[in-house]
Backbone as JSON, one array per atom type, in Angstrom:
{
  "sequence": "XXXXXXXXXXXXXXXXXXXXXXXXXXXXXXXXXXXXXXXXXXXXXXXXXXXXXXXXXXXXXXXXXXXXXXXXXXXXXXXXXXXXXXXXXXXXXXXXXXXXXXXXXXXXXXXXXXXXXXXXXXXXXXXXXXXXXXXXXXXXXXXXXXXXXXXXXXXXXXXXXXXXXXXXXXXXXXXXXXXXXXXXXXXXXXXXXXXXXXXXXXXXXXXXXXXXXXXXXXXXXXXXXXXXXXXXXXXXXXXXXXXXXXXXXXXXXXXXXXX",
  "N": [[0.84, -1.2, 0.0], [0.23, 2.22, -0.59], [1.61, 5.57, 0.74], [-0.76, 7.73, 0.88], [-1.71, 10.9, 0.17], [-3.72, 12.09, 1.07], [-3.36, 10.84, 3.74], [-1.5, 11.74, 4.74], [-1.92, 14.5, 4.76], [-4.07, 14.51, 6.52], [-2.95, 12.73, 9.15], [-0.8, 14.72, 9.5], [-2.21, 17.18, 10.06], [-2.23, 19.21, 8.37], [-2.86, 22.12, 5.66], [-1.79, 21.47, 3.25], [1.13, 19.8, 1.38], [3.7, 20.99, 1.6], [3.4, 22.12, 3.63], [3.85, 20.16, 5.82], [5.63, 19.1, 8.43], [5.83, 17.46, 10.59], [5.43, 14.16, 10.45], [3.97, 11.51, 11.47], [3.14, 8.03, 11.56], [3.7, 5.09, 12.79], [3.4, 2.28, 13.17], [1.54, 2.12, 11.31], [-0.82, 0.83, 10.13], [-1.88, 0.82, 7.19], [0.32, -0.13, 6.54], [0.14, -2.72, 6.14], [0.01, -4.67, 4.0], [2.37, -5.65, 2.12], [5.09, -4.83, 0.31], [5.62, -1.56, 2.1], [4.92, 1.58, 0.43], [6.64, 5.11, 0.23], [6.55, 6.65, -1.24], [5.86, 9.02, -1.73], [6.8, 10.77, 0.49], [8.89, 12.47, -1.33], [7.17, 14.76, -2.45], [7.27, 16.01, 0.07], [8.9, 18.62, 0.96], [9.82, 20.07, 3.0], [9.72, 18.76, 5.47], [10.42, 17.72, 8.96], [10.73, 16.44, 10.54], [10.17, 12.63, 10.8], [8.3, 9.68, 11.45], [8.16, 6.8, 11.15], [8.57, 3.73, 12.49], [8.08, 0.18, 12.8], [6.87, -0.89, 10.86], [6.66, -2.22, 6.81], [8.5, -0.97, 5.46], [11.14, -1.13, 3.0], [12.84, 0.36, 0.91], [14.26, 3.44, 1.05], [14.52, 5.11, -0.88], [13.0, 7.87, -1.27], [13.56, 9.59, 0.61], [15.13, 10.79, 0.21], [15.05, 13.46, -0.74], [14.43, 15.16, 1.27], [15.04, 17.45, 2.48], [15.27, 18.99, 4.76], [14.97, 17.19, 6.57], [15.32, 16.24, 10.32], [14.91, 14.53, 12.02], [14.51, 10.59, 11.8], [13.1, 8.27, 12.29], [13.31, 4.98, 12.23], [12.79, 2.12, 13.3], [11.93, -1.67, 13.62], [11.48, -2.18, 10.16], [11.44, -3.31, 7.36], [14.29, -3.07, 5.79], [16.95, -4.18, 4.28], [19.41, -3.67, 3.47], [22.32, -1.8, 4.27], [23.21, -0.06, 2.58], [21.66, 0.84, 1.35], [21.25, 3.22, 3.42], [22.75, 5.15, 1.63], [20.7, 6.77, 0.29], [20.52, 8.4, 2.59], [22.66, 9.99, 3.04], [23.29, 12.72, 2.26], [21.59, 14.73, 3.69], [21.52, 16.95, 4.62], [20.65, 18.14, 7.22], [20.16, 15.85, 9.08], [20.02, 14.69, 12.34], [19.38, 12.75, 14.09], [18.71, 9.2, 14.55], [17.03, 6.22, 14.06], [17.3, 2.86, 13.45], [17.44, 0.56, 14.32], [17.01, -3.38, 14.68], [16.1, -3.84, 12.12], [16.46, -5.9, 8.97], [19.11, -5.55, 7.97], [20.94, -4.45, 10.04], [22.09, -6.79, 11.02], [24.39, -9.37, 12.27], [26.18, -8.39, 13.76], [26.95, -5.74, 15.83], [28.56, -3.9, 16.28], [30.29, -3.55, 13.8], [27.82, -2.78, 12.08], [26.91, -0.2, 13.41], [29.04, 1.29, 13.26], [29.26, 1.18, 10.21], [27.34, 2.83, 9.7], [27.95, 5.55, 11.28], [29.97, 5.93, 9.6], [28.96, 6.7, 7.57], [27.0, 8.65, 7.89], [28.15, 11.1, 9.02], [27.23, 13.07, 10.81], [25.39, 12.69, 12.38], [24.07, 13.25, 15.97], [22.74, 10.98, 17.17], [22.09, 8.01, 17.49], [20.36, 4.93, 17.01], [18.73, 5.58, 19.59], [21.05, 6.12, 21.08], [23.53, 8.1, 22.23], [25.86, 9.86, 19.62], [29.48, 9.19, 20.3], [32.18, 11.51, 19.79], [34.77, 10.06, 19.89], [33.48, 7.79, 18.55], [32.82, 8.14, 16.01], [35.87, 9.22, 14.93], [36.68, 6.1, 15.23], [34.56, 5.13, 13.6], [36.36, 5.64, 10.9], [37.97, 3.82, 10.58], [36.69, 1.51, 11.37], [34.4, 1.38, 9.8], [32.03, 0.59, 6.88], [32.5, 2.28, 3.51], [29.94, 3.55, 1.71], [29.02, 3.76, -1.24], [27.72, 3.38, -3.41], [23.92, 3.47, -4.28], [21.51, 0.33, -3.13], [21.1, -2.57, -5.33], [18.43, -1.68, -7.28], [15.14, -2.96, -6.83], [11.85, -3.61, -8.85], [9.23, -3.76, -8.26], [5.95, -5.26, -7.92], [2.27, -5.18, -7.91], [2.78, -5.9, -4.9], [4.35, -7.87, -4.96], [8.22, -7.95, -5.03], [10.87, -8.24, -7.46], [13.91, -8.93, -8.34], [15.86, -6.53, -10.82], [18.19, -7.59, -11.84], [18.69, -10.1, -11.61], [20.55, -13.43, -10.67], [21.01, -16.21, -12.14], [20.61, -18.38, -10.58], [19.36, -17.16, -7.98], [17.04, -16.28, -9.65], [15.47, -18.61, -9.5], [12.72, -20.54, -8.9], [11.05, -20.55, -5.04], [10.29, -23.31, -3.64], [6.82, -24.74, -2.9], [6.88, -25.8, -0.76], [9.21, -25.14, 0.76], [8.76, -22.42, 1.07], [6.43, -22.75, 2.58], [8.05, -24.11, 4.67], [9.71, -21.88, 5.51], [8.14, -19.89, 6.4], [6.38, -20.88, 8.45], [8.09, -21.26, 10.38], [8.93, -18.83, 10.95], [6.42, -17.3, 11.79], [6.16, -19.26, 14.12], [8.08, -18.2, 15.62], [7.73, -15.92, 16.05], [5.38, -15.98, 17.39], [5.74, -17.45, 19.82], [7.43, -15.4, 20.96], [5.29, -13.76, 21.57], [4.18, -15.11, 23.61], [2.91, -17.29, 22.86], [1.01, -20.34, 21.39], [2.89, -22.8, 19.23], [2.12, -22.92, 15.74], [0.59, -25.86, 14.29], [2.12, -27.99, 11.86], [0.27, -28.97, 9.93], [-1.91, -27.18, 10.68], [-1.41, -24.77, 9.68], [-0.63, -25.06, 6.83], [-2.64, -23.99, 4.66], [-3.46, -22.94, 2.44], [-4.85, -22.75, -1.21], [-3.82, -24.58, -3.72], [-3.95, -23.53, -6.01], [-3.07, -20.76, -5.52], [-0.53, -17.86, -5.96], [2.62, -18.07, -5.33], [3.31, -15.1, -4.7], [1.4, -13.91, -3.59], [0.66, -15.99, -1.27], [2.76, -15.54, -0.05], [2.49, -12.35, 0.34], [0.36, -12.78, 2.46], [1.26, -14.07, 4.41], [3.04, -12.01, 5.29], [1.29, -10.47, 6.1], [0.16, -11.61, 8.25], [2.37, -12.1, 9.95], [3.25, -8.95, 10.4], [0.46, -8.18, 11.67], [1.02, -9.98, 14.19], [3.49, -9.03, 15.0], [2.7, -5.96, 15.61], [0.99, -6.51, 17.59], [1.83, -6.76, 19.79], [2.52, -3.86, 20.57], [0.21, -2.93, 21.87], [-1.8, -2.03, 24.11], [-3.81, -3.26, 27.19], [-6.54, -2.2, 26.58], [-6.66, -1.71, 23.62], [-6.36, -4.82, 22.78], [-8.27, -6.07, 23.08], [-10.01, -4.46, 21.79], [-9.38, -5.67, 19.23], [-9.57, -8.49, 19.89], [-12.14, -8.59, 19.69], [-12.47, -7.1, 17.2], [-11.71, -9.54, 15.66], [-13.46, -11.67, 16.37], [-15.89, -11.13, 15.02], [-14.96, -11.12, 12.25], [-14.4, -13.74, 12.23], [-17.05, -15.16, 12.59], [-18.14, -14.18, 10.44], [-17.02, -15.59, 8.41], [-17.41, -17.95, 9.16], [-20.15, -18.05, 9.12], [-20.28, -17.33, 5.77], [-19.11, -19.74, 5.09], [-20.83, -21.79, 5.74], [-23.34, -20.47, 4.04], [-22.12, -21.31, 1.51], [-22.09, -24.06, 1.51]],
  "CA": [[0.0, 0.0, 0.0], [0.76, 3.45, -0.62], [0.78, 5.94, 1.82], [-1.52, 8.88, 0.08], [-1.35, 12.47, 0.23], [-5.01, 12.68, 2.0], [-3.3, 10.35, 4.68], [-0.34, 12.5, 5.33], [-2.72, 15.4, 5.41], [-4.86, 13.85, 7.55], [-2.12, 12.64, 10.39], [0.2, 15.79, 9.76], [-3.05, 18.22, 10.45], [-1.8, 20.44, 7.48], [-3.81, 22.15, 4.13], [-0.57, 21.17, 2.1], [2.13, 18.84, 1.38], [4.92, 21.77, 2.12], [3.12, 22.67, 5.03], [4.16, 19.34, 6.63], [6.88, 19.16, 9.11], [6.04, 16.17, 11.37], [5.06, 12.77, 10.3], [3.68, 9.68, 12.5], [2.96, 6.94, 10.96], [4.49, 4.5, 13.45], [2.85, 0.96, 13.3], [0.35, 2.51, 10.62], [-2.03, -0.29, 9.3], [-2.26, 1.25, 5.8], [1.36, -0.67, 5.75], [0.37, -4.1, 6.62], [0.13, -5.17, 2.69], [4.27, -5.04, 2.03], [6.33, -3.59, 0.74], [5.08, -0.19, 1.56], [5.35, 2.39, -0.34], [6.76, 5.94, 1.08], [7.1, 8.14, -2.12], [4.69, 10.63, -0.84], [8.12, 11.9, 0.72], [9.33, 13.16, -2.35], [6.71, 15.69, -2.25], [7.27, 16.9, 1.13], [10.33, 19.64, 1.66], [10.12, 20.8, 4.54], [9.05, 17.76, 6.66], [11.69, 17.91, 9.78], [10.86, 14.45, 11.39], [9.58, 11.27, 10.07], [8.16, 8.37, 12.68], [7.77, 5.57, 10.29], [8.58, 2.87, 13.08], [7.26, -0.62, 12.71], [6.0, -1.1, 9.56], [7.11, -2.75, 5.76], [8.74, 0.07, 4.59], [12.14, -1.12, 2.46], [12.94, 1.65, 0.24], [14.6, 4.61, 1.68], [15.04, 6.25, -1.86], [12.54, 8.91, -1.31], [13.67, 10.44, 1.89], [16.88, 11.76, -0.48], [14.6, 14.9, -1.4], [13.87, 15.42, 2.56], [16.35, 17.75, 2.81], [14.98, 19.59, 6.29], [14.8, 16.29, 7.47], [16.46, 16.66, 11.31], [14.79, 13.36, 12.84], [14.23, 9.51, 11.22], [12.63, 7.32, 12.81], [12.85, 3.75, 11.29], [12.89, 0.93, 13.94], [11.54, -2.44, 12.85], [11.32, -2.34, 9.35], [12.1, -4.43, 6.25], [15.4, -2.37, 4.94], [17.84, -5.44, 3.98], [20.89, -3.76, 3.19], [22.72, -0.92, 4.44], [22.99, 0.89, 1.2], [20.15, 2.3, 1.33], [21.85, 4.76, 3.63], [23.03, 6.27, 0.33], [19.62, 7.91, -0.05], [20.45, 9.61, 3.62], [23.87, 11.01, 2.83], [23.22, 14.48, 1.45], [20.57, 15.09, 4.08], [22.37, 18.2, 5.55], [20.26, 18.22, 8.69], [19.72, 14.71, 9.55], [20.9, 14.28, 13.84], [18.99, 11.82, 15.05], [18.39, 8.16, 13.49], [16.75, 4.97, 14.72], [16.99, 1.89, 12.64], [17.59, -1.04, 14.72], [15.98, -3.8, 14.51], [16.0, -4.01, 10.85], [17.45, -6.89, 8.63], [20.3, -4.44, 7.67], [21.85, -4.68, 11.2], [23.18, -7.93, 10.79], [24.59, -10.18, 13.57], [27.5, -7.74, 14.23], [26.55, -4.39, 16.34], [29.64, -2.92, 16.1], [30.16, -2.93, 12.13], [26.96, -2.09, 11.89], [27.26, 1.38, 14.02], [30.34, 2.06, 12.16], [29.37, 1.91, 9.2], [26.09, 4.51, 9.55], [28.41, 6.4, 11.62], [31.26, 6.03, 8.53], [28.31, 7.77, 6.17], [26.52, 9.97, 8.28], [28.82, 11.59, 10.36], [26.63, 14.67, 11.62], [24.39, 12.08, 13.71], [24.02, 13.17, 17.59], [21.95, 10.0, 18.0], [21.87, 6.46, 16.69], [19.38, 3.87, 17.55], [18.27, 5.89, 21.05], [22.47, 6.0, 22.04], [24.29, 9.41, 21.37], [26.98, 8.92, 19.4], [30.56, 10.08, 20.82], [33.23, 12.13, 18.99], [35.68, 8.75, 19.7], [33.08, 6.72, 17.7], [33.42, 9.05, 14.35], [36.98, 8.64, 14.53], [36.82, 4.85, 15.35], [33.85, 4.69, 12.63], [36.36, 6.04, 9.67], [38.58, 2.74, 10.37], [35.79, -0.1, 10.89], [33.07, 1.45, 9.14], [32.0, 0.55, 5.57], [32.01, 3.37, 3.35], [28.71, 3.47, 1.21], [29.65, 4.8, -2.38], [26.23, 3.08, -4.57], [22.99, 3.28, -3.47], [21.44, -1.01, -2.88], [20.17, -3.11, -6.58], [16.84, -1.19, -7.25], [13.74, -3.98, -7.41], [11.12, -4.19, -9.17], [7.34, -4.02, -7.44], [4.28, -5.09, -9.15], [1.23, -5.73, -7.35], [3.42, -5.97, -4.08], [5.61, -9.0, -5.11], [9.14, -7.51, -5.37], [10.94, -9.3, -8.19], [15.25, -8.53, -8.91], [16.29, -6.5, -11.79], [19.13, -8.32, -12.3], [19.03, -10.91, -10.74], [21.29, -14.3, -11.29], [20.06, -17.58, -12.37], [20.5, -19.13, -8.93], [18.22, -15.96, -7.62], [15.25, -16.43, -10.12], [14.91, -19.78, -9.31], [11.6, -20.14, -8.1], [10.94, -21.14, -4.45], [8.87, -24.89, -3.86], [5.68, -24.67, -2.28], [7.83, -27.0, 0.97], [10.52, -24.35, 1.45], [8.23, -21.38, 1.5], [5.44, -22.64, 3.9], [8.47, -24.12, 6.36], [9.93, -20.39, 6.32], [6.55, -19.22, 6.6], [5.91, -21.45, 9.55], [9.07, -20.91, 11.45], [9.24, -17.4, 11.35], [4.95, -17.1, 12.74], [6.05, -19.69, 15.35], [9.22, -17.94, 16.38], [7.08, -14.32, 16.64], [4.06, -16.52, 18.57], [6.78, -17.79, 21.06], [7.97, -14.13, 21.74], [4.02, -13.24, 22.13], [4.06, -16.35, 24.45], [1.83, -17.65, 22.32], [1.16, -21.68, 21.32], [3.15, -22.19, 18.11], [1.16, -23.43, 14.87], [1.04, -27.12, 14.21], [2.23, -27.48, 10.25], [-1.28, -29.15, 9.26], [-3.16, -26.01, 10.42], [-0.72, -23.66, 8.92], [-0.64, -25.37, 5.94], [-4.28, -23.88, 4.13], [-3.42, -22.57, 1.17], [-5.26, -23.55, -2.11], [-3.04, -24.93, -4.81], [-3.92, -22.27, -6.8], [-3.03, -19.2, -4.61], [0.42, -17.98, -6.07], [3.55, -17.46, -4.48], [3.48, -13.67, -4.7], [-0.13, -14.3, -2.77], [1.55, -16.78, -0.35], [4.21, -14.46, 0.65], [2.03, -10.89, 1.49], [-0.43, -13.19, 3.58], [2.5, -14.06, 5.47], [3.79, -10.92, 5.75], [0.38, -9.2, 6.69], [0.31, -12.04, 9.46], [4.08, -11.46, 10.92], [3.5, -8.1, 10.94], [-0.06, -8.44, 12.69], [1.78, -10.4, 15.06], [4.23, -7.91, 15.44], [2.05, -5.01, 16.24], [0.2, -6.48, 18.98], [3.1, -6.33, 20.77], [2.6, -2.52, 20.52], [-0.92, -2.88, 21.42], [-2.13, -2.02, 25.42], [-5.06, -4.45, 27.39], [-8.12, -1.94, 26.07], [-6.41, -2.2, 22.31], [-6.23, -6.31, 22.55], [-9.67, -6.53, 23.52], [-11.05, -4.44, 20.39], [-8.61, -6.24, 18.33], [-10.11, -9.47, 19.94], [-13.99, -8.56, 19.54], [-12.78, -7.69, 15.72], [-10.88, -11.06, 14.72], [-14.28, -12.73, 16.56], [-16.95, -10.73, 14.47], [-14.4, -11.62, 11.2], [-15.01, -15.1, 12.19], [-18.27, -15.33, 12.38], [-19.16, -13.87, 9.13], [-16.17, -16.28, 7.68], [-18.11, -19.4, 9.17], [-21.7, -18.06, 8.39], [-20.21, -17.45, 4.46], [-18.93, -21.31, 4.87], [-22.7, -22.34, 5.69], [-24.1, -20.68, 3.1], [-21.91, -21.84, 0.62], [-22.22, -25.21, 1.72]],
  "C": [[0.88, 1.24, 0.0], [0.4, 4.53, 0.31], [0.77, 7.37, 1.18], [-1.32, 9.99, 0.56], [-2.78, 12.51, 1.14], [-4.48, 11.85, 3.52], [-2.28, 10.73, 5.17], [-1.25, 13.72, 5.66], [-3.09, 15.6, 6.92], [-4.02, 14.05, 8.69], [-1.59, 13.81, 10.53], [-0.83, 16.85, 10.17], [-2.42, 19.64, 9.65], [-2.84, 20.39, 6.24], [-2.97, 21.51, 3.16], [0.62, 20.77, 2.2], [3.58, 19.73, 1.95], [4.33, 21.71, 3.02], [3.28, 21.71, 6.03], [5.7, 19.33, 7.36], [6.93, 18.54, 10.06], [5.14, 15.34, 11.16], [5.09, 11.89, 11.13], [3.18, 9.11, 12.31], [3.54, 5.49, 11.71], [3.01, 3.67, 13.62], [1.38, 1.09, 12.51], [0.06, 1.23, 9.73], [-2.13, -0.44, 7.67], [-0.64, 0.33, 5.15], [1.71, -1.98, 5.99], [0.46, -4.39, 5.64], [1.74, -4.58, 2.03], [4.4, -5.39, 0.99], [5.85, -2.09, 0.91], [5.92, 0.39, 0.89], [5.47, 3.7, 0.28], [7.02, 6.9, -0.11], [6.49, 9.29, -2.09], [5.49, 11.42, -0.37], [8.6, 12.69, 0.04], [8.53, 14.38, -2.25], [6.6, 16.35, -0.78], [9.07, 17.71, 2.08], [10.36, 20.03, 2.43], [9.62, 19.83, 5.68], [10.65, 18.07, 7.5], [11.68, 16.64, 10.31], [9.66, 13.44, 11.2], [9.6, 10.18, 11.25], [8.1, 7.35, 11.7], [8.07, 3.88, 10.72], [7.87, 1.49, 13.12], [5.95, -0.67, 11.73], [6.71, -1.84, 8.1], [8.19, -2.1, 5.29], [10.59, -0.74, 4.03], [12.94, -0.48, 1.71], [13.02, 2.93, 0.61], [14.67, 6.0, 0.29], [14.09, 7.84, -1.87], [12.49, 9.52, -0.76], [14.98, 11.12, 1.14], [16.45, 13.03, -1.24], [14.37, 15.59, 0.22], [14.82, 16.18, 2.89], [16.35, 18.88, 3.96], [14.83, 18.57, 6.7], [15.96, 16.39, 8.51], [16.08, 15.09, 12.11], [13.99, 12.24, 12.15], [13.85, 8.33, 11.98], [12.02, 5.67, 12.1], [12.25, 1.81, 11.59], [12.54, -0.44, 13.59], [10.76, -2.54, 12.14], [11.33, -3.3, 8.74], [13.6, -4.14, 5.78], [16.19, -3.38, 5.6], [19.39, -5.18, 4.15], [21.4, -2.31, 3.69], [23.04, 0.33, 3.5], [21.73, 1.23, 1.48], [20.73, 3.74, 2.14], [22.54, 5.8, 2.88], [22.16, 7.31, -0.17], [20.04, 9.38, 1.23], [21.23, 10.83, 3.57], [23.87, 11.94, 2.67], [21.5, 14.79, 1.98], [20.97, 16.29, 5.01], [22.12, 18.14, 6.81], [20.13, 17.41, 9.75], [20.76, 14.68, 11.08], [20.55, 13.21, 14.37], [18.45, 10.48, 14.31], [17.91, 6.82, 14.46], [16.48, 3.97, 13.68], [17.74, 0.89, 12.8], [16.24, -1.95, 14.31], [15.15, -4.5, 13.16], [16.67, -5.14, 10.68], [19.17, -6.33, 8.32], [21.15, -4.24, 8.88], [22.5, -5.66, 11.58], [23.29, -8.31, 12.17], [25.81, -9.34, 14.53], [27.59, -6.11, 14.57], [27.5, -3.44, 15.73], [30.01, -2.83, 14.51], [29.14, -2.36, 11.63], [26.86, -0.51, 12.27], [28.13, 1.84, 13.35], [30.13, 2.23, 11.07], [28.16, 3.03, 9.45], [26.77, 5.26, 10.32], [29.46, 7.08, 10.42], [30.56, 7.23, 7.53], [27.42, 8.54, 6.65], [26.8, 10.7, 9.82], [28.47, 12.66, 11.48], [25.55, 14.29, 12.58], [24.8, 12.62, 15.2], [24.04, 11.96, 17.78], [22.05, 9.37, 17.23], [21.08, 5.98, 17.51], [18.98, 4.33, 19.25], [19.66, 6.45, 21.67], [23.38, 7.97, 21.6], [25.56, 9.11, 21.02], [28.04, 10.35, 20.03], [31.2, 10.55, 19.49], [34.65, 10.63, 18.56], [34.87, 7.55, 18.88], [32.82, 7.54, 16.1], [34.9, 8.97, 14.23], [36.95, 7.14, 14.38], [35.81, 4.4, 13.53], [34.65, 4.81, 11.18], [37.67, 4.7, 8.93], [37.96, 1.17, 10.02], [34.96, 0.17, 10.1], [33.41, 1.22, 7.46], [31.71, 1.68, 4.77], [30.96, 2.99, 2.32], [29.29, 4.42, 0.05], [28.13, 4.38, -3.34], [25.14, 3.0, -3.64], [22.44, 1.49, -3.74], [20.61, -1.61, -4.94], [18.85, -2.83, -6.28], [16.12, -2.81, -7.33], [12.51, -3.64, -8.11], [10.1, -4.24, -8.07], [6.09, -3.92, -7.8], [3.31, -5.9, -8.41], [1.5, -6.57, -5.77], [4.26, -7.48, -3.44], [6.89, -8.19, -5.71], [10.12, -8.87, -6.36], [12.88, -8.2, -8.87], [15.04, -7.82, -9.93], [17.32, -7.49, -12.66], [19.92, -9.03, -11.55], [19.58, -12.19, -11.16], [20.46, -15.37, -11.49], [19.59, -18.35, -10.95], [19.24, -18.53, -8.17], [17.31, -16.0, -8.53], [14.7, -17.94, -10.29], [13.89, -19.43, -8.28], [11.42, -21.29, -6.64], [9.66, -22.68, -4.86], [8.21, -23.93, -2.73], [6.24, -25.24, -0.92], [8.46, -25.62, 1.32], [9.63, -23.1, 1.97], [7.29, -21.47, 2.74], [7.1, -23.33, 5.08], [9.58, -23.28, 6.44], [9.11, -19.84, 6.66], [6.27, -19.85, 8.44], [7.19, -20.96, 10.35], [9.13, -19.43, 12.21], [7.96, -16.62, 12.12], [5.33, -17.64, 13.98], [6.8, -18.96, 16.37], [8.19, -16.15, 17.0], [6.18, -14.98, 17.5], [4.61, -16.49, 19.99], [7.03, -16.27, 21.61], [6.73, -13.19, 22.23], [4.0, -13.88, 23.43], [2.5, -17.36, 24.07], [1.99, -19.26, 21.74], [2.02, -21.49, 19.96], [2.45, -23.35, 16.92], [1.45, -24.37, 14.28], [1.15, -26.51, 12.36], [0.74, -27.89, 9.49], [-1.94, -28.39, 9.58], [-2.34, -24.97, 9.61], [-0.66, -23.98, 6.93], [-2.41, -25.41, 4.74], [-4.71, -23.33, 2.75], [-3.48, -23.08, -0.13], [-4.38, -23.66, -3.46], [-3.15, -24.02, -6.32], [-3.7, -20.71, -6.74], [-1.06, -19.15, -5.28], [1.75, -17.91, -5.06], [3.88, -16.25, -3.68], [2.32, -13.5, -3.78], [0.28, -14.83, -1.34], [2.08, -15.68, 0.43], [3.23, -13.54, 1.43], [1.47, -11.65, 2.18], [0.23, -13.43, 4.7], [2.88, -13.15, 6.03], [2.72, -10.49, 6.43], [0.02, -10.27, 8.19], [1.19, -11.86, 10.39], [3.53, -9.92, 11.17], [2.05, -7.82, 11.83], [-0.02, -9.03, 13.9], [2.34, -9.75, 16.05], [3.54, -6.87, 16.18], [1.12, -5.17, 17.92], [0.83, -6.24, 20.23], [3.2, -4.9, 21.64], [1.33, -2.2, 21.42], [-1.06, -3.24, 23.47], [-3.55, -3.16, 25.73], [-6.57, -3.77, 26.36], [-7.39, -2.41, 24.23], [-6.73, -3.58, 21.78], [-7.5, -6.83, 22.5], [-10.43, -5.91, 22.23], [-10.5, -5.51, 19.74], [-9.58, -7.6, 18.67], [-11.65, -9.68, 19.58], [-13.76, -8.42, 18.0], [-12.74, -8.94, 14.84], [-12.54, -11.8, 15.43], [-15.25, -12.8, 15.84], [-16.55, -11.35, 13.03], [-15.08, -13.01, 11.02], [-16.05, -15.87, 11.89], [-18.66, -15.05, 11.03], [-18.25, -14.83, 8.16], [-17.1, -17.75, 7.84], [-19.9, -18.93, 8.46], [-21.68, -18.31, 6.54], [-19.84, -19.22, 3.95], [-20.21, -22.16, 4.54], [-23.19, -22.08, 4.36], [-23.6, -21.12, 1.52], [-22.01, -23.44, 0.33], [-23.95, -25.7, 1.36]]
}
């Protein structure tokens, strides 16, 4: 999903796209169907700080027009690869950054910090921590420097699909491999709910004609419903629970009458 100009309006409480200068969008709904989309940025110059916390978002390229941007807020996202911080680089104002949490942080803290310290050296703040003066020097030895921005993709009907991608890489997953990443990665978020985790014969419901590209967002819009509840206080859990029960119901009544 895309996130629209009447829905930046809307949240930002402005007549017009300049007239925006703080965005919150943090765990916004409109970006459970992934990969969102954030090019709505492009049209906004003078925004100063962006929440976009907990949500799809992979694609940083349109925050590289944000050029009053002073605060980024990115926390668990999708963004894969650290390149992407090539869009941030030539953000003159940018101090404050949060984007742990991501796949792009890798298993290794400390290269990670170094390098977003290596390419945006005018940060105060990283991930909540302020950065020191001894970690900009330290960052210009370990850090990676960022010279290309990451291989653009491809997004059609919100299956992302390589440009140029190798033979090995457009081999197409089996129907096996995808549901038992699919399953691992629901059980492993259930477990951190403290939640039972899903035998493979109920997880396994998908009609032999549902594609891959199909497969996948349902997945995703489950993980990240998952995810959010997390976010989500006792009165929240309880609508949330009266909606998924009303869903139900009209899912079994449509069973009946098709039956």
């Amino acid at each position: 999903m895309r996130l629209t100009r009447a829905a930046v309006l809307a949240r930002a409480k402005a007549a017009a796209l300049d007239g925006v200068r703080r965005l919150n969008c943090c765990a916004n709904l409109l970006f459970l169907s992934l990969p969102a989309q954030i090019s709505i940025c492009r049209d906004l110059p003078n925004i100063e700080v962006i929440t976009f916390s907990v949500n799809g978002i992979s694609d940083l390229e349109p925050l590289n027009r944000c050029q009053n941007l002073s605060e980024l807020y990115l926390r668990k996202n999708n963004i894969a690869s650290l390149n992407e911080l090539f869009y941030l680089k030539n953000l003159p104002r940018l101090r404050v950054l949060w984007l742990s949490e991501n796949p792009c942080c890798g298993s290794d803290p400390h290269h990670y910090r170094m390098t977003v310290l290596r390419n945006l050296p005018s940060l105060q703040k990283l991930d909540n921590q302020a950065v020191t003066e001894e970690e900009l020097s330290q960052a210009l030895v370990d850090g990676e420097e960022i010279t290309a921005p990451p291989a653009r993709r491809n997004v059609e009907n919100g299956c992302p699909e390589s440009i140029e991608s190798s033979a090995a890489e457009s081999t197409t997953e089996t129907e096996s491999e995808l549901l038992n990443f699919s399953l691992e990665e629901t059980n492993k978020i259930r477990e951190e709910l403290g939640m039972k985790p899903v035998p493979r014969d109920k997880f396994s419901s998908f009609s032999p004609q549902e594609t891959d590209c199909n497969r996948k967002r349902r997945n995703n819009v489950l993980n990240a419903i998952l995810l959010l509840m997390k976010e989500l206080d006792a009165e929240s859990l309880e609508i949330v629970q009266q909606t998924v029960g009303r869903r139900l119901q009209a899912l079994q009544k449509k069973e009946l009458q098709e039956e």
